[in-house]
N, CA, C and O atoms as a GROMACS GRO file, in nm:
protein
  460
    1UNK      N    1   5.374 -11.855   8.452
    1UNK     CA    2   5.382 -11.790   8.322
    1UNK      C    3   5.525 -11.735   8.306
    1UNK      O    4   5.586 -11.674   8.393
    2UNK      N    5   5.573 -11.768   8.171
    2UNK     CA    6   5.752 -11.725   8.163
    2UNK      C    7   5.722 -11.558   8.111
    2UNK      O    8   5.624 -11.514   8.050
    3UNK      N    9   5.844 -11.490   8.160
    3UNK     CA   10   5.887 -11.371   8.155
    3UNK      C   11   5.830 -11.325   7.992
    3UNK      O   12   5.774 -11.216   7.984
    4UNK      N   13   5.842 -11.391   7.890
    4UNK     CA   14   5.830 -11.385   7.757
    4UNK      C   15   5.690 -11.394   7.733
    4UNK      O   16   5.653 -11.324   7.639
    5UNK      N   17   5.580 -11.475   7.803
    5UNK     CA   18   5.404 -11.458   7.809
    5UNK      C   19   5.428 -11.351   7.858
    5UNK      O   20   5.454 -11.282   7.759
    6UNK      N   21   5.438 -11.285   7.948
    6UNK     CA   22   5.439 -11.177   8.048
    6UNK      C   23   5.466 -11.020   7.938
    6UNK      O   24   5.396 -10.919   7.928
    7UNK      N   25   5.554 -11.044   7.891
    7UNK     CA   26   5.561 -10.942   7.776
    7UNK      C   27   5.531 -10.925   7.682
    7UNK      O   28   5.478 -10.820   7.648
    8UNK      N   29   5.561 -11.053   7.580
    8UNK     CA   30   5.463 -11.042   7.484
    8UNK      C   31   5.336 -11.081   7.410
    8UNK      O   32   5.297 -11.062   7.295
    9UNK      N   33   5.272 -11.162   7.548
    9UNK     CA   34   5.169 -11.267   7.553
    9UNK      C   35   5.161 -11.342   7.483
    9UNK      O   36   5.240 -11.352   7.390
   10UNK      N   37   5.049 -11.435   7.506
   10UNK     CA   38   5.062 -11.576   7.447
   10UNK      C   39   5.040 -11.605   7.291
   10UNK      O   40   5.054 -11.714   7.237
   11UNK      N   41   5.020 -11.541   7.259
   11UNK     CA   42   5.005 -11.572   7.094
   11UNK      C   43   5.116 -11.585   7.007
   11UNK      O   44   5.220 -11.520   7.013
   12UNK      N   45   5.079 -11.692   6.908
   12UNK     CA   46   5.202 -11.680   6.782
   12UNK      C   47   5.229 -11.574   6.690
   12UNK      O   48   5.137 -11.511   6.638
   13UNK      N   49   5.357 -11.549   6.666
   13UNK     CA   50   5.370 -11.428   6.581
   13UNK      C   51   5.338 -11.494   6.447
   13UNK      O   52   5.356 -11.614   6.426
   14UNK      N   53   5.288 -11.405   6.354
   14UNK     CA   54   5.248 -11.454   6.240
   14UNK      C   55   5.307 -11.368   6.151
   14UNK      O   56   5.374 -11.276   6.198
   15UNK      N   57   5.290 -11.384   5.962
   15UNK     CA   58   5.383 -11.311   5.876
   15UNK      C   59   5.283 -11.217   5.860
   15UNK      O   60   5.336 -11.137   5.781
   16UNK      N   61   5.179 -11.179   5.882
   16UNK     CA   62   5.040 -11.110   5.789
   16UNK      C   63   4.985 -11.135   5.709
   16UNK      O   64   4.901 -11.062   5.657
   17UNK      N   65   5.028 -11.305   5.655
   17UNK     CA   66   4.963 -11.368   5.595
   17UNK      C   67   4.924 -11.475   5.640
   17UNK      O   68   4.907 -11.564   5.557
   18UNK      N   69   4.901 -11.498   5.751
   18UNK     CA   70   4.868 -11.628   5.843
   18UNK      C   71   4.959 -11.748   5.882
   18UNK      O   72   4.939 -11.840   5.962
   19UNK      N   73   5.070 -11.719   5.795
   19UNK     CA   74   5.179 -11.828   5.840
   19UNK      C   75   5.262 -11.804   5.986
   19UNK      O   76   5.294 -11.695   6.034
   20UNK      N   77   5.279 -11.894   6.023
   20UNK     CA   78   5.348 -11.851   6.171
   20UNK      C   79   5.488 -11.840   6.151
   20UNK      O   80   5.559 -11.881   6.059
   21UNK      N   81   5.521 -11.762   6.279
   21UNK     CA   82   5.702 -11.688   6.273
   21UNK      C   83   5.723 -11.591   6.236
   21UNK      O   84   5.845 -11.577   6.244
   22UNK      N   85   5.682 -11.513   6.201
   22UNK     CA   86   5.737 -11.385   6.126
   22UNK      C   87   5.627 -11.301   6.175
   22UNK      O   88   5.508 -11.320   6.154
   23UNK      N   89   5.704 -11.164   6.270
   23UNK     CA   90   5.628 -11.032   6.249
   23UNK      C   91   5.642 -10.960   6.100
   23UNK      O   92   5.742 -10.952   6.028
   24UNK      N   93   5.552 -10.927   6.085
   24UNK     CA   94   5.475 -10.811   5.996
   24UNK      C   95   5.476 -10.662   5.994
   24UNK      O   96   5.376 -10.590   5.985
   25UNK      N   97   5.672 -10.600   6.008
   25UNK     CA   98   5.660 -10.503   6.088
   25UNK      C   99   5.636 -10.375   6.001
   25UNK      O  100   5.655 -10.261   6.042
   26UNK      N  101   5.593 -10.408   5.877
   26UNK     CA  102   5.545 -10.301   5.792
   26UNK      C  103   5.440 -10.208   5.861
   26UNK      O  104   5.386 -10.238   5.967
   27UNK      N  105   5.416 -10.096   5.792
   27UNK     CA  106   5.297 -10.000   5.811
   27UNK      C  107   5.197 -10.064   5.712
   27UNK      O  108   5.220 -10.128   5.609
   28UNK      N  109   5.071 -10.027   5.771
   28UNK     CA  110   4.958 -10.075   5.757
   28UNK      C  111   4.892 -10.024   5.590
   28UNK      O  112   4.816 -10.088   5.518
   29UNK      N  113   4.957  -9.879   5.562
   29UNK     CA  114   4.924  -9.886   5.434
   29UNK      C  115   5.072  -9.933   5.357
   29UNK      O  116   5.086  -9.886   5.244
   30UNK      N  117   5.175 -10.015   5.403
   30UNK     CA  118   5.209 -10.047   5.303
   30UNK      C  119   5.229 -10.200   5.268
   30UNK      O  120   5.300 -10.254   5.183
   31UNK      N  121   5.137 -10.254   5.368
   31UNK     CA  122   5.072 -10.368   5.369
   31UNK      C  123   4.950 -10.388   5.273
   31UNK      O  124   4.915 -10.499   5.232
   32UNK      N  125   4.885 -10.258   5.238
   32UNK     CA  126   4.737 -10.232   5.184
   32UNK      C  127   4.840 -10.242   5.019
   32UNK      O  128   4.785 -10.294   4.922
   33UNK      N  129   4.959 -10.198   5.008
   33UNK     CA  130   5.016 -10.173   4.931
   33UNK      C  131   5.029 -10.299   4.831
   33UNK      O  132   4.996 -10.318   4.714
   34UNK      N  133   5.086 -10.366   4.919
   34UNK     CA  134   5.064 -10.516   4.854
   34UNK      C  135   4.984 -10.642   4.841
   34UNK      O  136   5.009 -10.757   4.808
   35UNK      N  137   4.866 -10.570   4.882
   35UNK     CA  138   4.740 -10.642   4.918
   35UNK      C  139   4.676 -10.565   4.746
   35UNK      O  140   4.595 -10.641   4.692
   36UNK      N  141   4.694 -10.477   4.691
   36UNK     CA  142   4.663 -10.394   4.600
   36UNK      C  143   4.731 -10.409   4.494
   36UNK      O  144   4.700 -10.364   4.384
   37UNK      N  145   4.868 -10.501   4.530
   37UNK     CA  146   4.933 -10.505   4.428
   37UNK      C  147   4.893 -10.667   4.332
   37UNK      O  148   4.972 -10.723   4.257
   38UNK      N  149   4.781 -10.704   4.357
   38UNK     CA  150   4.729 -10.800   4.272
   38UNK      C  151   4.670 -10.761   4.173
   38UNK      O  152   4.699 -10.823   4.071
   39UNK      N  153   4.549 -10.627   4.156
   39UNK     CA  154   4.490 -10.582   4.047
   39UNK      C  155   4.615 -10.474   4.004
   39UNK      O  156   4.708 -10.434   4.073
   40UNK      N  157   4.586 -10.448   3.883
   40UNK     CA  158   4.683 -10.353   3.732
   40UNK      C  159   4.664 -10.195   3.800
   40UNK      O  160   4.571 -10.142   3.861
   41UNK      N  161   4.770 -10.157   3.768
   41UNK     CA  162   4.806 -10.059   3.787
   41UNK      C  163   4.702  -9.925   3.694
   41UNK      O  164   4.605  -9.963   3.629
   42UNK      N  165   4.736  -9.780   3.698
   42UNK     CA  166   4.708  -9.704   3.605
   42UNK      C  167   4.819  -9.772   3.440
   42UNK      O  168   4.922  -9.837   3.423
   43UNK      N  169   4.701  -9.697   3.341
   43UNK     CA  170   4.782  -9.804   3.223
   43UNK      C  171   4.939  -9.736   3.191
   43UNK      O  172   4.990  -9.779   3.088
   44UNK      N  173   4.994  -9.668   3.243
   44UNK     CA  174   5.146  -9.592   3.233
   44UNK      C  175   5.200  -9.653   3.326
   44UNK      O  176   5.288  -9.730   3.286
   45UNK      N  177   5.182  -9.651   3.465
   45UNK     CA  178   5.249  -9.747   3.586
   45UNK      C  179   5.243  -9.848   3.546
   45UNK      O  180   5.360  -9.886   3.537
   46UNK      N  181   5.154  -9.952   3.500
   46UNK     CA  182   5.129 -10.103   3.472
   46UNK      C  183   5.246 -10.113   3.348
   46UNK      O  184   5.351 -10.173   3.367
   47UNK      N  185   5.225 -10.069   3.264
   47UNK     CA  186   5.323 -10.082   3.140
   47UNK      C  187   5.457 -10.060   3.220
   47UNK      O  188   5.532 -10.154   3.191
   48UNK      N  189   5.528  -9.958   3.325
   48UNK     CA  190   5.622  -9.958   3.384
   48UNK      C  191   5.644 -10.053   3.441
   48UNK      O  192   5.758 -10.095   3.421
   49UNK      N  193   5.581 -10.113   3.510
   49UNK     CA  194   5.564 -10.226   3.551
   49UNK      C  195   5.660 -10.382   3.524
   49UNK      O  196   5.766 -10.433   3.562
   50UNK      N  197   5.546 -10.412   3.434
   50UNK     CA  198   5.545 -10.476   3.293
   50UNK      C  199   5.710 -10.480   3.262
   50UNK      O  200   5.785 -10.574   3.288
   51UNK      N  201   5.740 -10.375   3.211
   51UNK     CA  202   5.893 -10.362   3.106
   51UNK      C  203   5.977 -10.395   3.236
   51UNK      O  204   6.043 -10.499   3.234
   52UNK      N  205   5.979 -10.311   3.356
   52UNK     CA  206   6.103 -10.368   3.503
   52UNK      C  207   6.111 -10.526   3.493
   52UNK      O  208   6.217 -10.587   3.481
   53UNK      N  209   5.996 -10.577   3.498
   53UNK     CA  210   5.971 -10.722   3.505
   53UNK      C  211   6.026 -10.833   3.395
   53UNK      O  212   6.043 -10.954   3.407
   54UNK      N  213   6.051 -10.721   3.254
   54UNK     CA  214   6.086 -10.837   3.142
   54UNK      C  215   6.237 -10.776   3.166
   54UNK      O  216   6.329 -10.846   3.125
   55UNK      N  217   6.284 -10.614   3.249
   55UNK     CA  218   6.445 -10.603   3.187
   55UNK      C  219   6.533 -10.675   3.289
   55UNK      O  220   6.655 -10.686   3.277
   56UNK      N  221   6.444 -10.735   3.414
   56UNK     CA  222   6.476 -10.746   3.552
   56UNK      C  223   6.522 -10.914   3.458
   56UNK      O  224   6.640 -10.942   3.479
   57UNK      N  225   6.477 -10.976   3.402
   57UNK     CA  226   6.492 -11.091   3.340
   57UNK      C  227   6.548 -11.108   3.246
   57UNK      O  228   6.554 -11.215   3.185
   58UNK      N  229   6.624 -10.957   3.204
   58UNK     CA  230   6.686 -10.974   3.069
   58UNK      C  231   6.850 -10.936   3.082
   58UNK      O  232   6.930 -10.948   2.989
   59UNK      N  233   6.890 -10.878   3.244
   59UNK     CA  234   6.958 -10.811   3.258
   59UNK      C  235   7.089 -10.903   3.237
   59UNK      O  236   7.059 -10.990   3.155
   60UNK      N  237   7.219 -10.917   3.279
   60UNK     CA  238   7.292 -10.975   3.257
   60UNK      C  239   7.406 -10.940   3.407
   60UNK      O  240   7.465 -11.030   3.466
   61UNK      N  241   7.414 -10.833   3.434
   61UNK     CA  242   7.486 -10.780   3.511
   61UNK      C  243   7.474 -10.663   3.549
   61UNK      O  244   7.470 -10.580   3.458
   62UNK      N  245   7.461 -10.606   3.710
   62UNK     CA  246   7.446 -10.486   3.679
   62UNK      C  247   7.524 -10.325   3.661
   62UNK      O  248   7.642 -10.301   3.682
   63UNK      N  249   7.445 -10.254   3.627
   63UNK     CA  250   7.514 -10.180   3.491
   63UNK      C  251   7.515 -10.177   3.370
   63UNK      O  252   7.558 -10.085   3.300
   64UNK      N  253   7.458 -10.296   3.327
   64UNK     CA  254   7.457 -10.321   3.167
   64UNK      C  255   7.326 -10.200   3.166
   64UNK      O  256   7.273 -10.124   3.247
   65UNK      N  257   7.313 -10.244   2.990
   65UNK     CA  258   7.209 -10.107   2.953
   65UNK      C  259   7.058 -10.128   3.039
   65UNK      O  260   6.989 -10.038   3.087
   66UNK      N  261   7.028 -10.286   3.043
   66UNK     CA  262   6.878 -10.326   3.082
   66UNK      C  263   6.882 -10.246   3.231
   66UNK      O  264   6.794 -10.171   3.273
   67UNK      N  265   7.060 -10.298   3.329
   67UNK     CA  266   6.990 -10.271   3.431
   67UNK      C  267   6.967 -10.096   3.455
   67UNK      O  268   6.882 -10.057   3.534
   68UNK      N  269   7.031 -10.026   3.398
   68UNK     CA  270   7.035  -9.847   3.358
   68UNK      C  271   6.949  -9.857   3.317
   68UNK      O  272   6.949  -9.741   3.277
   69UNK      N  273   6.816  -9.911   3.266
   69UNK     CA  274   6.725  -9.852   3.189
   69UNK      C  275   6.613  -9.857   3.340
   69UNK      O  276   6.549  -9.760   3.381
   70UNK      N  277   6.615 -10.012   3.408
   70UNK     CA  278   6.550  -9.968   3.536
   70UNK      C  279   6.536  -9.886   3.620
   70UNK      O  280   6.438  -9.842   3.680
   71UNK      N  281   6.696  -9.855   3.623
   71UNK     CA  282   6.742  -9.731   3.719
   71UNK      C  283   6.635  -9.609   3.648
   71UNK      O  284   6.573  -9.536   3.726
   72UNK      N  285   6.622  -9.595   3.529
   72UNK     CA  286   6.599  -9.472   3.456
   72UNK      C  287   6.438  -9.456   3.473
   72UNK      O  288   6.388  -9.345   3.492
   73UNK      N  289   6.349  -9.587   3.464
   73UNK     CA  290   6.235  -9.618   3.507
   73UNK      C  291   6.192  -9.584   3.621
   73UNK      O  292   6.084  -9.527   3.619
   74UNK      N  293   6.264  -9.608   3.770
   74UNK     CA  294   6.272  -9.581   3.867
   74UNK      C  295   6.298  -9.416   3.890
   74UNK      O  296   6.243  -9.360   3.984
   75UNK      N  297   6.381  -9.346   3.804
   75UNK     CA  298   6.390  -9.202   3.840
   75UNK      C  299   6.209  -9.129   3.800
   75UNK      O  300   6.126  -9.072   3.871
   76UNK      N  301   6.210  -9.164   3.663
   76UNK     CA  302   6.094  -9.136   3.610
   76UNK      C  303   5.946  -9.188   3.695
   76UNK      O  304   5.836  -9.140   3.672
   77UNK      N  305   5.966  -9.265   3.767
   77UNK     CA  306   5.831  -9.295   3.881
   77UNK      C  307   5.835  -9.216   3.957
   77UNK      O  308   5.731  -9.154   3.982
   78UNK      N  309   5.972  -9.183   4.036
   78UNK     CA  310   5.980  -9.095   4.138
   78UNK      C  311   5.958  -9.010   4.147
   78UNK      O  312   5.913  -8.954   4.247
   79UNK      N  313   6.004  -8.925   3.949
   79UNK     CA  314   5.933  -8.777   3.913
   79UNK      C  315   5.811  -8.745   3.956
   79UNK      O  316   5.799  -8.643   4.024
   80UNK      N  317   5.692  -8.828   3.922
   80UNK     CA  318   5.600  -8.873   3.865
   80UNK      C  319   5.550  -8.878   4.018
   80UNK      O  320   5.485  -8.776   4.038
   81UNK      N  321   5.555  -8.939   4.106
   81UNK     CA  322   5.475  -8.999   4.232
   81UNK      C  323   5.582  -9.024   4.350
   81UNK      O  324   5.550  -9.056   4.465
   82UNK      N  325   5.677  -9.009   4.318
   82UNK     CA  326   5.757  -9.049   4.449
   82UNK      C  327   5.780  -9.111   4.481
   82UNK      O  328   5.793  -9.191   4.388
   83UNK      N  329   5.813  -9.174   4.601
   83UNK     CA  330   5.861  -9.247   4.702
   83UNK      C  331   5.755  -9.411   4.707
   83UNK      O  332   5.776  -9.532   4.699
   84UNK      N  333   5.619  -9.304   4.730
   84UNK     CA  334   5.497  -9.394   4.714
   84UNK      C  335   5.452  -9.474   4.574
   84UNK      O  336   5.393  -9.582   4.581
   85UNK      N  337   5.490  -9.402   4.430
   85UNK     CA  338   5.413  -9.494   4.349
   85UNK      C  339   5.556  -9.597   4.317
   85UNK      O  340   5.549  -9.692   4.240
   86UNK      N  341   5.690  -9.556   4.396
   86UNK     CA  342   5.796  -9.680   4.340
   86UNK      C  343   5.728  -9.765   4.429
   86UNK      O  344   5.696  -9.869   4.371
   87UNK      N  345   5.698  -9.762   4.526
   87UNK     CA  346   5.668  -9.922   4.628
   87UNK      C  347   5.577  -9.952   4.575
   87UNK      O  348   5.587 -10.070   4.544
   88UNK      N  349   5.420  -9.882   4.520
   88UNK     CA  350   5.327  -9.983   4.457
   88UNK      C  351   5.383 -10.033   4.326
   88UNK      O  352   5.347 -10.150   4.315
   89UNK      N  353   5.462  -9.993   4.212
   89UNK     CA  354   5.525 -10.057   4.124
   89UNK      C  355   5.633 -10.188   4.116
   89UNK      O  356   5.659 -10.280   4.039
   90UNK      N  357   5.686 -10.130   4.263
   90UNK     CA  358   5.762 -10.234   4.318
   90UNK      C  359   5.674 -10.360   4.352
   90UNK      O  360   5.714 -10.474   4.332
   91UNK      N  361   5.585 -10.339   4.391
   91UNK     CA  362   5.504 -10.448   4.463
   91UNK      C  363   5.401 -10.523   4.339
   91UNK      O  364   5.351 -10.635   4.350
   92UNK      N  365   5.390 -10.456   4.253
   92UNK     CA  366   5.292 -10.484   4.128
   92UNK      C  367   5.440 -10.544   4.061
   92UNK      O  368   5.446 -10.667   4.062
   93UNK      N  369   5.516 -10.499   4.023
   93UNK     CA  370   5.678 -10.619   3.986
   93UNK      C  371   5.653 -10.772   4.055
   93UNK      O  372   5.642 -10.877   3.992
   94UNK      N  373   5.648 -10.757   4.190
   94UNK     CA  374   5.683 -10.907   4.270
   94UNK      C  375   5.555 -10.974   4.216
   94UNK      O  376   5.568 -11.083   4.162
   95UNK      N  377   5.394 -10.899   4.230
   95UNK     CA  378   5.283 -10.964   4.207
   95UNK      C  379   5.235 -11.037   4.059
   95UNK      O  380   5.146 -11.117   4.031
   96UNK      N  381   5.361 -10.952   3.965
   96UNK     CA  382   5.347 -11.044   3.827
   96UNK      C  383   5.446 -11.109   3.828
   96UNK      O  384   5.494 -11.125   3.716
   97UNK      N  385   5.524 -11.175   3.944
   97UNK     CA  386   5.626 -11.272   3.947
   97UNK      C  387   5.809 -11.235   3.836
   97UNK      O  388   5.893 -11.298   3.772
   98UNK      N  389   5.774 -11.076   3.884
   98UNK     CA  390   5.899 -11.019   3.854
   98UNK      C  391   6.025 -11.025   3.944
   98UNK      O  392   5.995 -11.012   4.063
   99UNK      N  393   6.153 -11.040   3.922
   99UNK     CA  394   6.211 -11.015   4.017
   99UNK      C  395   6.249 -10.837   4.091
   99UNK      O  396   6.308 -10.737   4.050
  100UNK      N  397   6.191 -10.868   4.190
  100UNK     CA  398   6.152 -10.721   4.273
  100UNK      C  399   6.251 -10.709   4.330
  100UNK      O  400   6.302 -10.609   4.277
  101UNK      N  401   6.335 -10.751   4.424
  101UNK     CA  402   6.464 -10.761   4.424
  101UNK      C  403   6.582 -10.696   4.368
  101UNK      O  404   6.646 -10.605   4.422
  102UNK      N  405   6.603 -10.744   4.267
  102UNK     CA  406   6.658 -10.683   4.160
  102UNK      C  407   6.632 -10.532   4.117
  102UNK      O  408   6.714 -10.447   4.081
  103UNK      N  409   6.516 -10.523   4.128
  103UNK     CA  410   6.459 -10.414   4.064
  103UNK      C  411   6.489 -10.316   4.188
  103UNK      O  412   6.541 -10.212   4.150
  104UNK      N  413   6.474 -10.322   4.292
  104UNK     CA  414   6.513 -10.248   4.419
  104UNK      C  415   6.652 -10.259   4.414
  104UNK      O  416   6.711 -10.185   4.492
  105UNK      N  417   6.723 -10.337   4.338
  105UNK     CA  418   6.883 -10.270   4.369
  105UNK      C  419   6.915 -10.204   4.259
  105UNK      O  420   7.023 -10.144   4.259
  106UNK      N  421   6.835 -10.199   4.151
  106UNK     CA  422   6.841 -10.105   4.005
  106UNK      C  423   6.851  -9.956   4.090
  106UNK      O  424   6.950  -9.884   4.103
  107UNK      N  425   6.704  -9.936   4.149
  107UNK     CA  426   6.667  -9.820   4.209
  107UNK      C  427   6.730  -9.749   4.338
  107UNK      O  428   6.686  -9.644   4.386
  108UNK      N  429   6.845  -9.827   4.388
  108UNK     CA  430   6.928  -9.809   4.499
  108UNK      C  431   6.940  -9.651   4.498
  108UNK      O  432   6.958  -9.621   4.380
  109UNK      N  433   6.938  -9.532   4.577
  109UNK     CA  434   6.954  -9.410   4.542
  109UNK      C  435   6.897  -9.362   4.461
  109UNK      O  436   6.948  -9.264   4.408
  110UNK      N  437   6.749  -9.416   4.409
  110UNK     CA  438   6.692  -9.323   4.337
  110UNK      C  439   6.569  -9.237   4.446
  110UNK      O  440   6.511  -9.306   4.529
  111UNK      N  441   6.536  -9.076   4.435
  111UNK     CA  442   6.510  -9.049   4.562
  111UNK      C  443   6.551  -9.134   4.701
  111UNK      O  444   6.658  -9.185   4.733
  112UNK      N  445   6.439  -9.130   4.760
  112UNK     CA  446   6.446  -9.189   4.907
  112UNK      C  447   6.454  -9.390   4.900
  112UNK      O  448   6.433  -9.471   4.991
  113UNK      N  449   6.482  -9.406   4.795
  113UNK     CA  450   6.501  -9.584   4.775
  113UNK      C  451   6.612  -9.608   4.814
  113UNK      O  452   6.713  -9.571   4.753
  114UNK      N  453   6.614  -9.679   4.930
  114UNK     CA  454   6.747  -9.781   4.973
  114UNK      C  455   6.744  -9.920   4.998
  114UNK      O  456   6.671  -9.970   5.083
  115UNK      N  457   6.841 -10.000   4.907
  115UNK     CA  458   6.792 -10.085   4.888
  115UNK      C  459   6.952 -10.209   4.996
  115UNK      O  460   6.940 -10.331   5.002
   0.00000   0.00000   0.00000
């Protein structure tokens, strides 16, 4: 048995979605996070949502007004819920095929968001 069974035994690492290669080194609720982020939000988060997702697609460069208005979206979640309701918004963004991405570098420095 090689040094590498020996430590980290024999199994394939997987993504947490059953594909192989990739650890899953998230926390477990923020795995639940995006397991959750398939059904709609409360109807104020969802509509936040929603608008990141059409300005994330409308933006041009950032800095322009769309991407400041994310940023401004992102302060206003944080008011609102923190740390925690930007990642489920964040994650409800990627799950309506928003760019989430983007939207995490809108929010760069907003509270505890580093993107």
């Amino acid at each position: 048995m090689s040094w590498l069974k020996k430590l980290f035994g024999g199994g394939v690492a997987s993504r947490g979605d059953g594909g192989p290669g990739v650890v899953d080194l998230r926390s477990n609720e923020e795995r639940q996070m995006a397991r959750d982020a398939t059904r709609a939000l409360t109807s104020g988060d969802e509509n936040a949502a929603r608008s990141l997702c059409r300005l994330a697609g409308e933006s041009q460069k950032m800095a322009d007004a769309k991407f400041n208005e994310m940023t401004r979206i992102g302060e206003q979640l944080y008011a609102k819920g923190g740390h925690a309701l930007m990642q489920r918004v964040c994650y409800r963004v990627r799950a309506l095929g928003g760019s989430h991405t983007y939207v995490s570098t809108a929010w760069d420095g907003v509270g505890e968001w580093m993107d």
